[in-house]
N, C-alpha and C positions, 0 to 999 in steps of 0.2 A: 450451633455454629462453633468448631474449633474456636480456641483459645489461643489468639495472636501471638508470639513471641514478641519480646519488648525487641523494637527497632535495633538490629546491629548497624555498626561505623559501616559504610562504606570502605573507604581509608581509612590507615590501613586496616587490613582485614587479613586471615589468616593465610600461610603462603605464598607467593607472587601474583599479581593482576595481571592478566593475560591482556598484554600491548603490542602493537607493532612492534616496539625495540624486543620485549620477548620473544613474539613469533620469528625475527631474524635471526636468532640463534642457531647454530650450525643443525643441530638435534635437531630441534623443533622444525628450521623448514626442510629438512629430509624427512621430517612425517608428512609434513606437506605435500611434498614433492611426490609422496606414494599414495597421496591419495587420490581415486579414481572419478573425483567429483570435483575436483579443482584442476583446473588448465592449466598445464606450464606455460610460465614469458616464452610471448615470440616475440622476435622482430616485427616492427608496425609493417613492413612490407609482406610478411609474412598473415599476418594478421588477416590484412586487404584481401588477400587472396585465396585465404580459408573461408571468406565472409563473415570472421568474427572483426566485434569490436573495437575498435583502438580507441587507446586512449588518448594518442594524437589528433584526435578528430572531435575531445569533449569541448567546450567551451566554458567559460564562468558563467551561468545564468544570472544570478547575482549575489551577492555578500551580505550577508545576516549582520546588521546595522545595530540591530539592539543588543546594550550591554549586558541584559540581563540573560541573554539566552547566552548560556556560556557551557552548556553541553546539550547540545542538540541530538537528540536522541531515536528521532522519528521525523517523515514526513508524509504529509496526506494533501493531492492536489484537488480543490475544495470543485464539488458539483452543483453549485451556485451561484459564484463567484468567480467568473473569468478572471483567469491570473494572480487569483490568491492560490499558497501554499499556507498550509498548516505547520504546525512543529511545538513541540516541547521539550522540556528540561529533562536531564534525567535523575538521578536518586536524591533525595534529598530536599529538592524543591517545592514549590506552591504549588499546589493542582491549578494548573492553568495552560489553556491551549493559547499559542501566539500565529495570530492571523498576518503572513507577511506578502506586501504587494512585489509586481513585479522589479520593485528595486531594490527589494532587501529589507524596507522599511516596516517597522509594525505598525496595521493600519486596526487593530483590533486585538483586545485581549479579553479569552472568557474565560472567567474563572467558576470553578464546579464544585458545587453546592452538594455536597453528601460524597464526596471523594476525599481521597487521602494518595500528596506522593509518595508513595516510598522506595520503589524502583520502576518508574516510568521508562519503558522501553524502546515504545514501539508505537505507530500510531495508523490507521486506514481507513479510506471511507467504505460505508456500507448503509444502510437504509433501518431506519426504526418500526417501531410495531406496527405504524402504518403506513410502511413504504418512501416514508419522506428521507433524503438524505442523510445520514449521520457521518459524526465522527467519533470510533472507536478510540481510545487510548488503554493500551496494556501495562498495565502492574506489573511484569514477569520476571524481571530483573531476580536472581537468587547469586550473589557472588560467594555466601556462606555453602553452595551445593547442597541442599538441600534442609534448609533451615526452617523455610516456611511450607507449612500442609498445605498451603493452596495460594492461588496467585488468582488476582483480578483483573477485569476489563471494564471500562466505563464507558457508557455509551451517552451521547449526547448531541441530539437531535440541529444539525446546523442552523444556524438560523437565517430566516432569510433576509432579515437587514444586517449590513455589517457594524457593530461599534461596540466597544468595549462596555461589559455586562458580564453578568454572574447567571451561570444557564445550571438547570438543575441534572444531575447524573444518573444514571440508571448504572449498579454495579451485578456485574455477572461474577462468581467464583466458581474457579476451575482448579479438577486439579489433575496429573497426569497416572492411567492407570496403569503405570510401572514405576512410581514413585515421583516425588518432589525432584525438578534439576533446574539448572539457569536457564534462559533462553532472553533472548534480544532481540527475537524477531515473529512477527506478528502479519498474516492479511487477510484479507477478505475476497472470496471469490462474488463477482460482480453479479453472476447470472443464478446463483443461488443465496447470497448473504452469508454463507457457510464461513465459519472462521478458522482459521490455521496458526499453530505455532511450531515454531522450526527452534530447536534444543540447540545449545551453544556448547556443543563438547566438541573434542576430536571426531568422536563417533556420532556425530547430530544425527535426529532423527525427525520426521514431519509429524505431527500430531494434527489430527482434523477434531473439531468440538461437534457435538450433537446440533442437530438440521433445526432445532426450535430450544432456544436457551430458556434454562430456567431464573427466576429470581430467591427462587422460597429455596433451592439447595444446591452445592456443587455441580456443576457440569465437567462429565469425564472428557478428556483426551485420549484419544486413540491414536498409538501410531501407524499409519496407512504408507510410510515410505521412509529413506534414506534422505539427508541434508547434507550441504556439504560441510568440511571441518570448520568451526567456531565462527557460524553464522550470524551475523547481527543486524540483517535485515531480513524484508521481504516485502514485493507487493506481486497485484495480479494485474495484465493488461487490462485496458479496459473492456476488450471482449471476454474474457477470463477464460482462453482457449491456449494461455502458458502463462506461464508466472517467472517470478524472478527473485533468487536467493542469491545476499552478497556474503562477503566475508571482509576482512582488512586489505585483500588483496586485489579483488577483484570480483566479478560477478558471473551468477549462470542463467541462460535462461530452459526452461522446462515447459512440455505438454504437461496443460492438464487434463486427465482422463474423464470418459464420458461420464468413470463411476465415482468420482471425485477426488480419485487417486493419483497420484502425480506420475506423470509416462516420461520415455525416456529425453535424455538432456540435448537438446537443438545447437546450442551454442554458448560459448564464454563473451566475457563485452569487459573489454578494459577499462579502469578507473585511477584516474591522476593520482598520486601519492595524497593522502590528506594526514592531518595531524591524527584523526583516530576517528574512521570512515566506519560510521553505525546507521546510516539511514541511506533508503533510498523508496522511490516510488514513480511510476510511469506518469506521463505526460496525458493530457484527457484525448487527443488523437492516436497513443500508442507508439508513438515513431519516436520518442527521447525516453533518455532513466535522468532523473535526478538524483542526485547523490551530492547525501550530505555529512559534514563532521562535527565532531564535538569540539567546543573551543569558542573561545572569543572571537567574533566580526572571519570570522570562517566562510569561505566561498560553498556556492553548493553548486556543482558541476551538471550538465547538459550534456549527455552523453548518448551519442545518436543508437536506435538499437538495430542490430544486424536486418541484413533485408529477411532472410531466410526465417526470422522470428518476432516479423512486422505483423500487427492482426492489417486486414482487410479494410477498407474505409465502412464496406454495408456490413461488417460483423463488428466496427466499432461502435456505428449509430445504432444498433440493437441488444447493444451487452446487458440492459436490464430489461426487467419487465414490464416496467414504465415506459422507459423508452421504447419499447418493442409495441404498448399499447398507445403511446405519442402516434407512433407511425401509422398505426392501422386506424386511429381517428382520422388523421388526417390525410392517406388514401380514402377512406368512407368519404370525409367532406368533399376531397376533390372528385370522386367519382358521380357525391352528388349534384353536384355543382356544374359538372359536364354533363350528365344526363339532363338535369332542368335547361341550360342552355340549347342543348339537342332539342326540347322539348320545343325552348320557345321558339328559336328557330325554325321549327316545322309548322309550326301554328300560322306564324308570318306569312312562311312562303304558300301555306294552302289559302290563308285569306287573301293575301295578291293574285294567287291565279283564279280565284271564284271573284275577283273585283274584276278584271281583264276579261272573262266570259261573260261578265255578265252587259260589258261596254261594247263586245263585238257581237 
């Protein structure tokens, strides 16, 4: 195992932290403005009528209550738990995931046993060795460009009672095979488990992780696509038939390919100014993004997603393999269950009409 570098500051750190007030610099958004993965402002009328997004149409879902969550970094909408969301700290904090209900409140906090924060990014669900629900959290953070040889994911299996406990970790190391760089954003495709990081440069790039992770050495990143400029999120719908990369400005949604490659981009979806907008994550129907910021008692926005980049209701209820195997039980049970009743029904009607011959 490489040789950790002793932890560097966050703040400050060497040359300017790439912030909203940075990126409105004259310079900076005219690289913006050229670049062919990020959507120019329209008018929300405008918007309507292309069938992207506005951000006229998000609402507050609700406002992160706890004081302790004061750079919210990720979020993951829990598949056991109706109307819980996930979320964590970013650099610097307690390895701890914060369980919040739907009013913002923490109804649960678990902290993980054989983890360490040191730049918590990003967070997704995805399934463990035995298919049961997880919740991923990403280490990816690099503000130094390329300080640390390799970056970490922690996996830790949801559980299925909710209440504040101490859950044990499972740590993956990764590292990218064109070198060490930053990235903030992390997800997971539903229909394979397959993990993704999207690079936080001008030039972002998508990296997909090998189809079965290891523990005992590094797992490579390969880059399979283009991202857009200084990405700091990312989730998959929950059919995982497009996905969706934000930035500080706004968001995009994307096909993803049959070969697990990201196809071309469907549409942009606007997002309300926030204080420093690093998370976001699809709704368990598909049809909302959540979007959230860093910051004290921070709202996290409900922001509807375009029709044209809506999954299907029967490709939502079958985005995993479990789910895929729920249904086909329970078509089996219903089929049998109509066959026996066929059954018995026939039996009745033959014994009433051999009681009736046998009266006349």
């Amino acid at each position: 195992m490489p040789a950790r570098p002793s932890r560097p500051r966050r703040r400050p750190g060497p040359g300017p932290r790439v912030t909203p007030a940075l990126l409105a610099l004259p310079a900076v958004s005219a690289l913006l403005a050229g670049s062919v993965l990020i959507a120019a402002p329209q008018p929300a009328s405008a918007a309507h009528a292309s069938g992207r997004g506005s951000r006229d149409d998000a609402k507050v879902a609700f406002t992160v209550a706890d004081p302790r969550i004061n750079e919210s970094s990720g979020l993951a909408v829990s598949r056991r738990h109706p109307g819980i969301v996930y979320t964590q700290n970013d650099s610097g904090g307690v390895a701890q995931i914060f369980a919040l209900g739907p009013d913002g409140r923490t109804r649960a906090v678990l902290s993980l046993a054989g983890a360490r924060a040191r730049d918590w990014e990003a967070m997704a669900m995805g399934r463990d060795e035995r298919g049961r629900p997880a919740i991923f959290v990403a280490d990816i953070g690099d503000n130094l460009g390329g300080a640390w040889p390799y970056v970490t994911v922690y996996r830790v299996t949801e559980p299925a009672s909710l209440r504040t406990r101490t859950v044990r970790a499972t740590a993956f190391r990764f590292t990218y095979e064109d070198g060490p760089r930053n990235a903030e954003a992390m997800m997971i495709d539903p229909r394979t488990n397959r993990l993704y990081i999207a690079s936080k440069l001008f030039t972002g790039a998508l990296y997909r992780a090998p189809a079965k992770l290891s523990t005992e050495r590094a797992n490579t990143l390969r880059k399979v696509g283009d991202a857009p400029t200084l990405a700091t999120d990312a989730a998959f719908a929950p059919d995982g038939r497009t996905f969706v990369i934000r930035n500080y400005f706004g968001a995009r949604i994307y096909r993803m390919g049959a070969d697990g490659r990201p196809g071309r981009s469907l549409t942009s979806v606007g997002i309300p100014a926030q204080e420093q907008g690093e998370s976001i994550a699809y709704t368990a129907d598909g049809r909302w993004l959540l979007a959230g910021s860093e910051g004290v008692s921070q709202p996290v926005y409900r922001v509807p997603v375009p029709e044209e980049a809506r999954p299907s209701p029967s490709a939502t209820s079958s985005a995993s393999p479990q789910a895929r195997r729920d249904a086909t039980e329970g078509r089996r049970d219903s089929t049998g269950a109509s066959v026996g009743l066929f059954l018995a029904l026939g039996a009745t009607a033959a014994l009433g009409y051999a009681l009736l011959r046998r009266r006349s």
